[in-house]
N, C-alpha and C positions, 0 to 999 in steps of 0.2 A: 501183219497187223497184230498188235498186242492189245488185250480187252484186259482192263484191272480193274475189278478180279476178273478172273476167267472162270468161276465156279464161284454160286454162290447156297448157301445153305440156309433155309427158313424153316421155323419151326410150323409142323403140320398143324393146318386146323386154324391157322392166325393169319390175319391181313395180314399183308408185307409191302413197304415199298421200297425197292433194293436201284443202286445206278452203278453201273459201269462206264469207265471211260476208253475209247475209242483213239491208241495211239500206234502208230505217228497218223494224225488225218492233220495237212495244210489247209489253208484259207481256201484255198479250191475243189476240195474233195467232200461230197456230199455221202453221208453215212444215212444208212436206210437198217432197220432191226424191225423183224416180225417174227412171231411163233403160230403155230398152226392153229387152223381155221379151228374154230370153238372150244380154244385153251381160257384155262381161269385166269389168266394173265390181261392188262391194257400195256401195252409198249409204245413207249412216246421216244421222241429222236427230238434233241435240242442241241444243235449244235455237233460234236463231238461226244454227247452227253447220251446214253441210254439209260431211260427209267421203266421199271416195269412194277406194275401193282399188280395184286391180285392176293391168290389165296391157294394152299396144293390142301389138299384133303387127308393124306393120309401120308404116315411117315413110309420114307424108300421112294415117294413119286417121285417122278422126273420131268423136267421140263426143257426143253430146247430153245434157245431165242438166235435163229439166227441172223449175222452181223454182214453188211456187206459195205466195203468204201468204193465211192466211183470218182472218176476224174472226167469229168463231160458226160460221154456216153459209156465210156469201158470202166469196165469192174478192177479194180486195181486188186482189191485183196477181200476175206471173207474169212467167217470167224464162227464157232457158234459158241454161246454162252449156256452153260447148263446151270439149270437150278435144281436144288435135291430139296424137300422135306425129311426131316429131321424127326423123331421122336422130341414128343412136349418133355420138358425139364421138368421133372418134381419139385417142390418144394423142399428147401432145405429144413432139416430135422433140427430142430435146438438141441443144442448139448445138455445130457444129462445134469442134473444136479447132487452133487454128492454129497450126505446128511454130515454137517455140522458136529461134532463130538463137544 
C-alpha cells in the first residue's frame, strides 16, 4: 500500500486540515485510519480518501495515523502516516531601501 504523501508537515500552533490518498485500494477494499486515543487530531475515512484535522502544539511533535486496507475480513495491507509540526515561519523582512543620491 502506498499513502500520498506518506509524511505530512503542519506548521506548530495552527489548525491543519491535511488528506492522503490510499493506493492501490479496489471497489472492494474497505480502508480504516485512526490515531491514538486522546491525539489532537479527528481522522475521517471517505472512500479511499484520509482527512485528518486538528492541531500539534509545538514544533518537532509527531503524530502517527495509522492506515489499514481489508478485503472482507482480512487485512490486506497497513501503513502509518506521520505528521510532524514544524517551527511557525517568520515573516518576511522588506528589503532595505537604499537613499537616493
Amino acid at each position: 500500500m502506498i499513502l500520498t504523501p506518506a509524511r505530512i508537515e503542519v506548521t506548530a500552533g495552527e489548525q491543519f486540515t491535511s488528506s492522503v490518498t490510499v493506493w492501490p485500494a479496489g471497489p472492494r477494499h474497505v480502508v480504516n485510519a485512526s490515531a491514538a486515543a486522546g491525539s489532537p487530531v479527528r481522522v475521517e475515512v471517505n472512500g479511499h480518501k484520509v482527512t485528518i484535522t486538528g492541531r500539534l502544539g509545538h514544533a518537532g511533535e509527531q503524530l502517527a495515523v495509522h492506515v489499514t486496507v481489508r478485503d472482507d475480513t482480512t487485512e490486506t495491507a497497513h501503513d502509518t502516516l506521520l505528521i510532524e509540526a514544524t517551527p511557525t515561519h517568520p515573516r518576511a523582512t522588506p528589503p532595505a531601501h537604499s537613499p537616493t543620491c
